[in-house]
DRENPA-3360 file (N, C-alpha, C; in nm, 2 decimals, always signed):
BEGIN
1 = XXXXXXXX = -6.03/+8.83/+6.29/-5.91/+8.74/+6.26/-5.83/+8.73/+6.39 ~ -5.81/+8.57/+6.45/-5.70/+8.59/+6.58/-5.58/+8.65/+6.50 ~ -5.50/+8.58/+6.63/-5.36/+8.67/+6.65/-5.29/+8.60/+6.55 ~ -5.30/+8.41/+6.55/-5.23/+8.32/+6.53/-5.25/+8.35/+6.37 ~ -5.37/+8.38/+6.30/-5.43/+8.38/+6.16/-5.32/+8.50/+6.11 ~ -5.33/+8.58/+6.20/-5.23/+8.72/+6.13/-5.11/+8.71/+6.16 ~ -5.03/+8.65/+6.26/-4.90/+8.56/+6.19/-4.91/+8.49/+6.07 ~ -4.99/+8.39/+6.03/-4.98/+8.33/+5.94/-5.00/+8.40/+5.82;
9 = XXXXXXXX = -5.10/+8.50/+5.80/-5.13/+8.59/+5.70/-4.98/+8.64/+5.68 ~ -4.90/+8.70/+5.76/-4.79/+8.81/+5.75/-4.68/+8.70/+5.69 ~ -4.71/+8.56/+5.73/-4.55/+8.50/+5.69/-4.59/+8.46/+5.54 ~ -4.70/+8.40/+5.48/-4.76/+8.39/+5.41/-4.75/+8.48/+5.30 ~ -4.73/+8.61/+5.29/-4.75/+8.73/+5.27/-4.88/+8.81/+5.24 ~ -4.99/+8.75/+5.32/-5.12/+8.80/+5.31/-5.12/+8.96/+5.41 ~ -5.21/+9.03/+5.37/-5.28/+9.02/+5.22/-5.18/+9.12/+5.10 ~ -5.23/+9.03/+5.03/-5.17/+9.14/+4.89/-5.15/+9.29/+4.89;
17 = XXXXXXXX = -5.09/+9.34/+4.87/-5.16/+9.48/+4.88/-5.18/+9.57/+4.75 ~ -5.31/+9.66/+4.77/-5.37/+9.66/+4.68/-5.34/+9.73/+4.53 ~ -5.15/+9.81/+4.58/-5.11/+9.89/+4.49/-5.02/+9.74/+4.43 ~ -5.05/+9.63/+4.39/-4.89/+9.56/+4.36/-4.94/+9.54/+4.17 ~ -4.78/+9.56/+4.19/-4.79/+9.57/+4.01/-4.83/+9.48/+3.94 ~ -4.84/+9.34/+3.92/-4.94/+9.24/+3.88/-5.01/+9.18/+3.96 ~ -5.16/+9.19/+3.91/-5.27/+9.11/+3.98/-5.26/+9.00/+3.97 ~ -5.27/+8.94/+4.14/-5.30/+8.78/+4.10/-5.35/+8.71/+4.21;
25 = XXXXXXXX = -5.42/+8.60/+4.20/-5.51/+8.51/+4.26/-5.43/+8.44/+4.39 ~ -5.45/+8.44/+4.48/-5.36/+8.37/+4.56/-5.49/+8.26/+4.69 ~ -5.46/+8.17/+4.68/-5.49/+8.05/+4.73/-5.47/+7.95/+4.83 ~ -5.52/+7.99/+4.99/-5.48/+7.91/+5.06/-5.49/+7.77/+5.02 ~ -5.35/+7.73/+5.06/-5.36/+7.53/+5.04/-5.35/+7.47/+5.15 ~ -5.36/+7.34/+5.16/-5.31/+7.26/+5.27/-5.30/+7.12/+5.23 ~ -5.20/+7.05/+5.25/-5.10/+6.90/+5.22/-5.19/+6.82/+5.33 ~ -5.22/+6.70/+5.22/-5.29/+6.58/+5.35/-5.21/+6.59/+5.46;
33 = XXXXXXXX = -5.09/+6.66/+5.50/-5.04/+6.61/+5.62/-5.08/+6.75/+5.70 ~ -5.14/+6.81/+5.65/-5.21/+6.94/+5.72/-5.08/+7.07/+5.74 ~ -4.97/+7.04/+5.60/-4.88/+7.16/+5.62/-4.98/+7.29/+5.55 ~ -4.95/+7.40/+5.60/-5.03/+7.52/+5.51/-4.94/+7.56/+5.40 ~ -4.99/+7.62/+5.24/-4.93/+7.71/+5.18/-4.98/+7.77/+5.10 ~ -4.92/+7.86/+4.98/-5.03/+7.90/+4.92/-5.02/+7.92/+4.82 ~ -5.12/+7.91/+4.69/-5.06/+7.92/+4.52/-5.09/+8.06/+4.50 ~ -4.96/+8.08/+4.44/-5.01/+8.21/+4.42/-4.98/+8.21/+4.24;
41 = XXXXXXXX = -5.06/+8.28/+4.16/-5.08/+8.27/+4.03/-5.12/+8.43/+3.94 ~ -5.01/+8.41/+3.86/-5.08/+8.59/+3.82/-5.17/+8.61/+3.75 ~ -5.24/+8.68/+3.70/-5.37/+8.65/+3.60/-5.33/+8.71/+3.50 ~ -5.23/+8.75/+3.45/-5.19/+8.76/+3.33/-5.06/+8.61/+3.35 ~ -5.08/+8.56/+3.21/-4.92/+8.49/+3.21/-4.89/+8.49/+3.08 ~ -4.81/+8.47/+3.10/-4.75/+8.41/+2.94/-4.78/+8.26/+2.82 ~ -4.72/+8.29/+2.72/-4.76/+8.18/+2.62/-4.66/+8.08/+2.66 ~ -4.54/+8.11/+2.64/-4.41/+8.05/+2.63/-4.34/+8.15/+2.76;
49 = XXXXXXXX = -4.18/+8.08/+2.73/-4.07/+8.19/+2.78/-3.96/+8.18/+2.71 ~ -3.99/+8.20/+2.56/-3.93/+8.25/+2.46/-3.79/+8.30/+2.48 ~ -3.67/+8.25/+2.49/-3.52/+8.39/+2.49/-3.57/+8.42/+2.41 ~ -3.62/+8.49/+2.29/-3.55/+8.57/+2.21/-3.70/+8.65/+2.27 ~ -3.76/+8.68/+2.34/-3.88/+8.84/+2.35/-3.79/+8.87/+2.45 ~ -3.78/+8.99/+2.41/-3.71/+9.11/+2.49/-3.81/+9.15/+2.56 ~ -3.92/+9.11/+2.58/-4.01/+9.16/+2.67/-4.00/+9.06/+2.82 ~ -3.94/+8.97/+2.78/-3.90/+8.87/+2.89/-3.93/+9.00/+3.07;
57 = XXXXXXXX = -3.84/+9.08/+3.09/-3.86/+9.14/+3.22/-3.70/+9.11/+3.27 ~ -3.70/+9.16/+3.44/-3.56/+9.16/+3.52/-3.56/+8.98/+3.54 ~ -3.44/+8.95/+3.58/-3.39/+8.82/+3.64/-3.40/+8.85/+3.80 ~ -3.43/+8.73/+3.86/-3.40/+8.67/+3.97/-3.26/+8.72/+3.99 ~ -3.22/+8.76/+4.13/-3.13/+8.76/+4.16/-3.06/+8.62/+4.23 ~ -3.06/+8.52/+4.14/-3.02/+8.40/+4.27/-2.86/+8.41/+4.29 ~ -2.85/+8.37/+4.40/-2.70/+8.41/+4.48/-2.64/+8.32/+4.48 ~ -2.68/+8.14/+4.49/-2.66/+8.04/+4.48/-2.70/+7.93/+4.49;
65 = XXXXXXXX = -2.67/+7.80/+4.46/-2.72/+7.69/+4.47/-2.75/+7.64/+4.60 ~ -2.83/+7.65/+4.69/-2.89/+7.60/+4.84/-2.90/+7.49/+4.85 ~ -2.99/+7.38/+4.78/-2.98/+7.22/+4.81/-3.06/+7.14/+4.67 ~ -3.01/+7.02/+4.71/-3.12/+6.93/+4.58/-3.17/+6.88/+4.68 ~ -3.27/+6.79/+4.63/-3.35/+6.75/+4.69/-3.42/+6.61/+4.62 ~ -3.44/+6.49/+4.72/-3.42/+6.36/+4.61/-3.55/+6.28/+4.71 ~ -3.61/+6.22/+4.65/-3.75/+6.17/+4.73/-3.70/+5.97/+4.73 ~ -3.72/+5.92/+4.85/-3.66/+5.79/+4.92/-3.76/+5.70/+4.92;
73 = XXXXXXXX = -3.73/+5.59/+4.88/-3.83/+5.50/+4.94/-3.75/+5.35/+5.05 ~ -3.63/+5.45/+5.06/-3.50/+5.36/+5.13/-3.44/+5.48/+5.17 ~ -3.47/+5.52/+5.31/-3.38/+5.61/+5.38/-3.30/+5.58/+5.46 ~ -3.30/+5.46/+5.49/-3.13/+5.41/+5.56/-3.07/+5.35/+5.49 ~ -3.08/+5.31/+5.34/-3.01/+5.33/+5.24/-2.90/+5.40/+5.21 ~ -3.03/+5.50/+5.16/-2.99/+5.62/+5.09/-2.85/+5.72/+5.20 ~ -2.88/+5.72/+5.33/-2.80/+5.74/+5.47/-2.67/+5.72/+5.47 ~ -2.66/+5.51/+5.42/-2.56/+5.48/+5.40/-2.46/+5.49/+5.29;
81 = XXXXXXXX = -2.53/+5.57/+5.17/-2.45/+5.56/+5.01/-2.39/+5.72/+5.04 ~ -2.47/+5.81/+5.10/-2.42/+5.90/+5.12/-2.33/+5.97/+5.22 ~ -2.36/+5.91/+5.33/-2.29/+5.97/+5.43/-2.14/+5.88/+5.45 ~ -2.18/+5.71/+5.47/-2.07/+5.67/+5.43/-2.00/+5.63/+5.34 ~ -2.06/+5.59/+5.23/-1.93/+5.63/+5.11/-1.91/+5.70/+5.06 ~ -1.98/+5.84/+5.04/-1.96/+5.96/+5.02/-1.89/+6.08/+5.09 ~ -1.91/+6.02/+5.23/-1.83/+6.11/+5.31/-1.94/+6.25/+5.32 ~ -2.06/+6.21/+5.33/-2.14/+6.33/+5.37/-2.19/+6.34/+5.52;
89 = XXXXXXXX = -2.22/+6.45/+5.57/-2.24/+6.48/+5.71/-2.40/+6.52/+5.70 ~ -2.44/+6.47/+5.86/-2.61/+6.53/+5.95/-2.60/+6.66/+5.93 ~ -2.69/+6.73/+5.90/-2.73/+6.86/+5.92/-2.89/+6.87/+6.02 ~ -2.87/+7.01/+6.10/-3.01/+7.00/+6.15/-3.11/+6.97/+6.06 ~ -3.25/+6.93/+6.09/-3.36/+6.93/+6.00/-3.48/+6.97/+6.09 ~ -3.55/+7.06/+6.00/-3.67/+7.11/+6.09/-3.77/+7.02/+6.09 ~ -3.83/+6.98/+6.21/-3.94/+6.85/+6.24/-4.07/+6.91/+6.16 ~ -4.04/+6.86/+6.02/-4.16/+6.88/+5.89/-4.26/+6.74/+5.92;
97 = XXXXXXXX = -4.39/+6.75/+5.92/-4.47/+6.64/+5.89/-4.44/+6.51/+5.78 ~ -4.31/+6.54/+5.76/-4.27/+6.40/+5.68/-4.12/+6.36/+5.73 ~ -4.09/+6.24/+5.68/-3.94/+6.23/+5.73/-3.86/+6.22/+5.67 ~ -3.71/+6.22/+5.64/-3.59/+6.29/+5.64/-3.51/+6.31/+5.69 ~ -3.39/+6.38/+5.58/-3.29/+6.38/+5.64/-3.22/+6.51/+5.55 ~ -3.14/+6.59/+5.62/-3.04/+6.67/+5.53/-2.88/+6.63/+5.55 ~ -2.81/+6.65/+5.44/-2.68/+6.60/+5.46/-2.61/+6.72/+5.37 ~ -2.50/+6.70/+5.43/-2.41/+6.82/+5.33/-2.29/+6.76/+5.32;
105 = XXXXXXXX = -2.24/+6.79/+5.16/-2.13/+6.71/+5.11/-1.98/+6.80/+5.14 ~ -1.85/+6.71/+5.16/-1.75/+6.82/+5.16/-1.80/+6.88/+5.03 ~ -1.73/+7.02/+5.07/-1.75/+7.09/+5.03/-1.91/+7.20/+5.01 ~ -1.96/+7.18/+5.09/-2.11/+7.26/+5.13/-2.23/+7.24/+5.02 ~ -2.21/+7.14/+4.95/-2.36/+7.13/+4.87/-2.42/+7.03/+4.97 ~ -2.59/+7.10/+4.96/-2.66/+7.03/+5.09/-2.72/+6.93/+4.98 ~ -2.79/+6.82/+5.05/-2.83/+6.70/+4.99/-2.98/+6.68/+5.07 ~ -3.14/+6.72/+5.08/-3.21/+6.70/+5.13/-3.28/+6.54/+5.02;
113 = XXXXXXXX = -3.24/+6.45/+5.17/-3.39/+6.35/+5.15/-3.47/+6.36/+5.17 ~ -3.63/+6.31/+5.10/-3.75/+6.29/+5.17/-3.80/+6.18/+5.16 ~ -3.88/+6.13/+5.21/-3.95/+6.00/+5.25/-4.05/+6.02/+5.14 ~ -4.08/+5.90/+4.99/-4.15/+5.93/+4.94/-4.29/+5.82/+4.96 ~ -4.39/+5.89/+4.84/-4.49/+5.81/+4.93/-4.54/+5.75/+4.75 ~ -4.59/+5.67/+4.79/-4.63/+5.55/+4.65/-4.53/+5.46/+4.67 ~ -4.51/+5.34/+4.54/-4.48/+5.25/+4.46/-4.27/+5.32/+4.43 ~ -4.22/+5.22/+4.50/-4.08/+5.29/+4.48/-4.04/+5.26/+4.27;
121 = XXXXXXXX = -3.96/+5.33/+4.20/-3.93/+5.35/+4.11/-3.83/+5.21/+4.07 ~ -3.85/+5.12/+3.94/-3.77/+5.05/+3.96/-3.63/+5.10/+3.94 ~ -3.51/+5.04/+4.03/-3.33/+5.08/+4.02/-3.33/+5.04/+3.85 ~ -3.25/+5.13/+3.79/-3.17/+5.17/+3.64/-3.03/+5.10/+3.69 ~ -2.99/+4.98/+3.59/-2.90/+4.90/+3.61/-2.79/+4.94/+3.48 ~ -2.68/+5.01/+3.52/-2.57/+5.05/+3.41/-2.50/+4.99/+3.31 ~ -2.50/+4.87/+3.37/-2.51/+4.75/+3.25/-2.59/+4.80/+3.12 ~ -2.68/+4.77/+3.16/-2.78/+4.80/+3.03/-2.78/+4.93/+2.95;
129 = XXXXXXXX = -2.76/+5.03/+3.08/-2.77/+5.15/+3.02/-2.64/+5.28/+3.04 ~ -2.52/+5.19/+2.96/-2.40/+5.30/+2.98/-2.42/+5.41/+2.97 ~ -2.43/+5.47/+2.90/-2.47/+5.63/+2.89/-2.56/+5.67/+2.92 ~ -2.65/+5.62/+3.02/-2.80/+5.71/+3.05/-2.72/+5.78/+3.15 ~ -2.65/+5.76/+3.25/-2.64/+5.86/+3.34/-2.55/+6.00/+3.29 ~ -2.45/+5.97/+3.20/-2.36/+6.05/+3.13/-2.46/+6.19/+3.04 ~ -2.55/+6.07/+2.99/-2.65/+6.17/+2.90/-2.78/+6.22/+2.98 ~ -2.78/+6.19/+3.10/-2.93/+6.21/+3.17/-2.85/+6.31/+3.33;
137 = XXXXXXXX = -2.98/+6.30/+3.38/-2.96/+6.42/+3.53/-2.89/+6.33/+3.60 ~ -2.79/+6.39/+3.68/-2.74/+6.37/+3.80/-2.66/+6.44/+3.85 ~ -2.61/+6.44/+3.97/-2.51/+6.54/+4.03/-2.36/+6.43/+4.02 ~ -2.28/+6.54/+4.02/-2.17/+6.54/+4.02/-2.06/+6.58/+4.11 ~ -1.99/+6.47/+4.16/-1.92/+6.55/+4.28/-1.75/+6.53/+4.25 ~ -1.64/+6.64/+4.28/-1.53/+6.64/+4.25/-1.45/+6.49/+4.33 ~ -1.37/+6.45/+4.27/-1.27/+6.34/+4.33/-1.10/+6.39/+4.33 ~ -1.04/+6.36/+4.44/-0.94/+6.39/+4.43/-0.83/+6.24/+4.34;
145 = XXXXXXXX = -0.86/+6.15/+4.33/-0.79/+5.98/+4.32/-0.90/+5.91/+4.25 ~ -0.96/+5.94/+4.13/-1.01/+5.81/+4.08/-1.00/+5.66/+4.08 ~ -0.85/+5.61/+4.09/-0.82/+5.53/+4.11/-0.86/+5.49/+4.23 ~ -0.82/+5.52/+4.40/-0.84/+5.51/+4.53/-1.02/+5.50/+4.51 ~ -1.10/+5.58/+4.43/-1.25/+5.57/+4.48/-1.29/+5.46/+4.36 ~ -1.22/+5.41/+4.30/-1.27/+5.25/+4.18/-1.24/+5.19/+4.32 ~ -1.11/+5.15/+4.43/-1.11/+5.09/+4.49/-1.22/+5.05/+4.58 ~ -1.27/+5.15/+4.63/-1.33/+5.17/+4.72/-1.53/+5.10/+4.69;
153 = XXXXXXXX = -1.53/+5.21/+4.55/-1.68/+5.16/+4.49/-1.65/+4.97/+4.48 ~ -1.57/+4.93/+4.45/-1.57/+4.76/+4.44/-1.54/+4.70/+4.58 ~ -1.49/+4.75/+4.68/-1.48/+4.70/+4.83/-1.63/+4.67/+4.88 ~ -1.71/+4.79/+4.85/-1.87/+4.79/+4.84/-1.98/+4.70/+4.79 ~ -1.83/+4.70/+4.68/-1.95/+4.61/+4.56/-2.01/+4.68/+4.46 ~ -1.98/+4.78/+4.45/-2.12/+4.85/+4.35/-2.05/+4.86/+4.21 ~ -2.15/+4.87/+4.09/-2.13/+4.90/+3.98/-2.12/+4.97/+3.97 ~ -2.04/+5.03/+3.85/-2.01/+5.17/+3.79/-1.93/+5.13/+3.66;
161 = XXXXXXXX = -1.96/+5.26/+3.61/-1.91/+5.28/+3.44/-1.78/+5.39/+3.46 ~ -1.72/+5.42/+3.39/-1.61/+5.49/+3.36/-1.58/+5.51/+3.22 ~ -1.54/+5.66/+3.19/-1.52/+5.75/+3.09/-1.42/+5.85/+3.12 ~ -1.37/+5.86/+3.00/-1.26/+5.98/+2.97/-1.28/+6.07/+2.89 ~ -1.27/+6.24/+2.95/-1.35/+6.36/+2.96/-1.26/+6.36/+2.82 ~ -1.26/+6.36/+2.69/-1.19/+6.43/+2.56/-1.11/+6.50/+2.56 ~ -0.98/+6.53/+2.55/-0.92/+6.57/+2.53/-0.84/+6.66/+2.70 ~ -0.90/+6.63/+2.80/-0.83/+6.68/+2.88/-0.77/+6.55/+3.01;
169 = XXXXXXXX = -0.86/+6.44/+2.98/-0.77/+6.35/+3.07/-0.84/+6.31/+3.17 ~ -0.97/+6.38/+3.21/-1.04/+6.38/+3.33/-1.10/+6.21/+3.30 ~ -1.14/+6.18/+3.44/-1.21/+6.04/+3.43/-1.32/+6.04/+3.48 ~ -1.43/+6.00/+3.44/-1.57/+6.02/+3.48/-1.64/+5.87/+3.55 ~ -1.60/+5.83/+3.69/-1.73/+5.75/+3.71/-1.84/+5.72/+3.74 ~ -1.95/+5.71/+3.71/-2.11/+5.68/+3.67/-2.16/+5.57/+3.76 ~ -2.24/+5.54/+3.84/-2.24/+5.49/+3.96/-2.46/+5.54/+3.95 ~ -2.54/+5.42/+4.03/-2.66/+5.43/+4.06/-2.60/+5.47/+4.22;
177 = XXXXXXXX = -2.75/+5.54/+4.27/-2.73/+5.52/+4.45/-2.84/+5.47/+4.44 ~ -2.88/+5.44/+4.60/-2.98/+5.33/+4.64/-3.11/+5.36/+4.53 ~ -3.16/+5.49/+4.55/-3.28/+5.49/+4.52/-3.26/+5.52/+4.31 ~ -3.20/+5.47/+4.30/-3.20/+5.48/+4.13/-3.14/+5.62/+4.08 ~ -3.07/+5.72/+4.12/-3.06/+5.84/+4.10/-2.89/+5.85/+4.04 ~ -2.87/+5.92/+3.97/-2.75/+5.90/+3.84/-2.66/+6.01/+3.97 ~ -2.52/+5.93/+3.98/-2.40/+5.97/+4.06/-2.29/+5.99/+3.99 ~ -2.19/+6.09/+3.94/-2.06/+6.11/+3.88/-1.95/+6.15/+3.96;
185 = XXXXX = -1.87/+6.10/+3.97/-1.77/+6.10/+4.05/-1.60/+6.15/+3.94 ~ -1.61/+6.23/+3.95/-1.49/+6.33/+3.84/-1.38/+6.36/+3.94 ~ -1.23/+6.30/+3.87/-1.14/+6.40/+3.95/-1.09/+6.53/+3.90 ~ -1.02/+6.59/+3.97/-1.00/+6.72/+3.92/-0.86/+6.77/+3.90 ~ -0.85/+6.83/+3.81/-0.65/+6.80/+3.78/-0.61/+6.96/+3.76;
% end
C-alpha cells in the first residue's frame, strides 16, 4: 500500500479495527465525478427507531446546526435572492468537483448551494398554494420591520403570502426563492 492510499485509508477511517464494538461492512465508493467515500453499514440494524424501546442506545452529541444545504438549477439566481435580498454574505468554498456556492445569513446560519444535475423542479406558485409553505419545509429567517421587508419584496416584484402567528401578534411572510424552496420571513417582538 503507497503512502497516498494510507492517508486516504487514515482520513477515511480505514481500517476498522478489529476490537470495535459493532461489526460492520464498509465500502469504498466513488461519485461519477471521481470524489472517494465510503458506506459504511452495520450488520446488525434495526427494524424501526421506535421512541418508546429503551433499547434505543446514547445520543449524538450534536453541538449545533452547521449548514442546510439546497441543490440549484439557477445559481445566479439563487446568488441573487440570497445574498441580495436577503442580505447574505460569500463564504470560502472548498474547490469540490461540482459547483457552488456557500453563503451565510446575518446572524451565522450557513446556506450551502449546489449545482444540481437533471431536469430542474417545476417553481410552486403561492397563489395556488397558500399554505404549502406554512404547512411544508422551509427555513425561516428572523425580521426586524415586516412592514419595511413587504416593501421591499414588492420593489422586487415577488409574491408572497402573509399570516398572523395566533395569539401573539407575530407576522409570517411566505415567499418562493428562485429554485422553488419555501422562505418565511417572521419579525420578532
Amino acid at each position: 500500500m503507497d503512502a497516498n492510499q494510507q492517508n486516504e485509508d487514515k482520513f477515511l477511517g480505514y481500517p476498522v479495527p478489529a476490537n470495535t464494538v459493532f461489526p460492520v461492512n464498509i465500502v469504498r465508493r466513488e461519485t461519477l465525478l471521481g470524489e472517494k467515500f465510503v458506506d459504511i453499514e452495520p450488520l446488525k440494524t434495526r427494524d424501526s427507531l421506535d421512541t418508546t424501546d429503551s433499547t434505543l442506545g446514547p445520543s449524538v452529541a450534536v453541538s449545533a446546526l452547521n449548514h442546510v444545504s439546497y441543490n440549484t438549477h439557477n445559481l445566479p439566481a439563487m446568488l441573487a435572492f440570497y445574498q441580495h435580498l436577503l442580505g447574505f454574505t460569500s463564504l470560502p468554498r472548498p474547490n469540490f468537483m461540482f459547483s457552488g456556492a456557500w453563503l451565510q445569513a446575518p446572524g451565522g446560519m450557513t446556506l450551502h448551494l449546489i449545482e444540481a444535475e437533471g431536469d430542474p423542479v417545476p417553481l410552486r406558485d403561492p397563489a395556488e398554494e397558500e399554505r404549502a409553505i406554512r404547512r411544508g419545509k422551509h427555513l425561516a429567517f428572523s425580521v426586524q420591520d415586516t412592514e419595511a421587508t413587504e416593501q421591499v419584496l414588492q420593489e422586487w416584484g415577488l409574491r408572497y403570502t402573509k399570516f398572523m402567528v395566533p395569539g401573539n401578534g407575530q407576522q409570517q411572510i411566505f415567499l418562493y426563492d428562485p429554485d422553488g424552496n419555501g422562505v418565511e420571513l417572521i419579525n420578532v417582538n
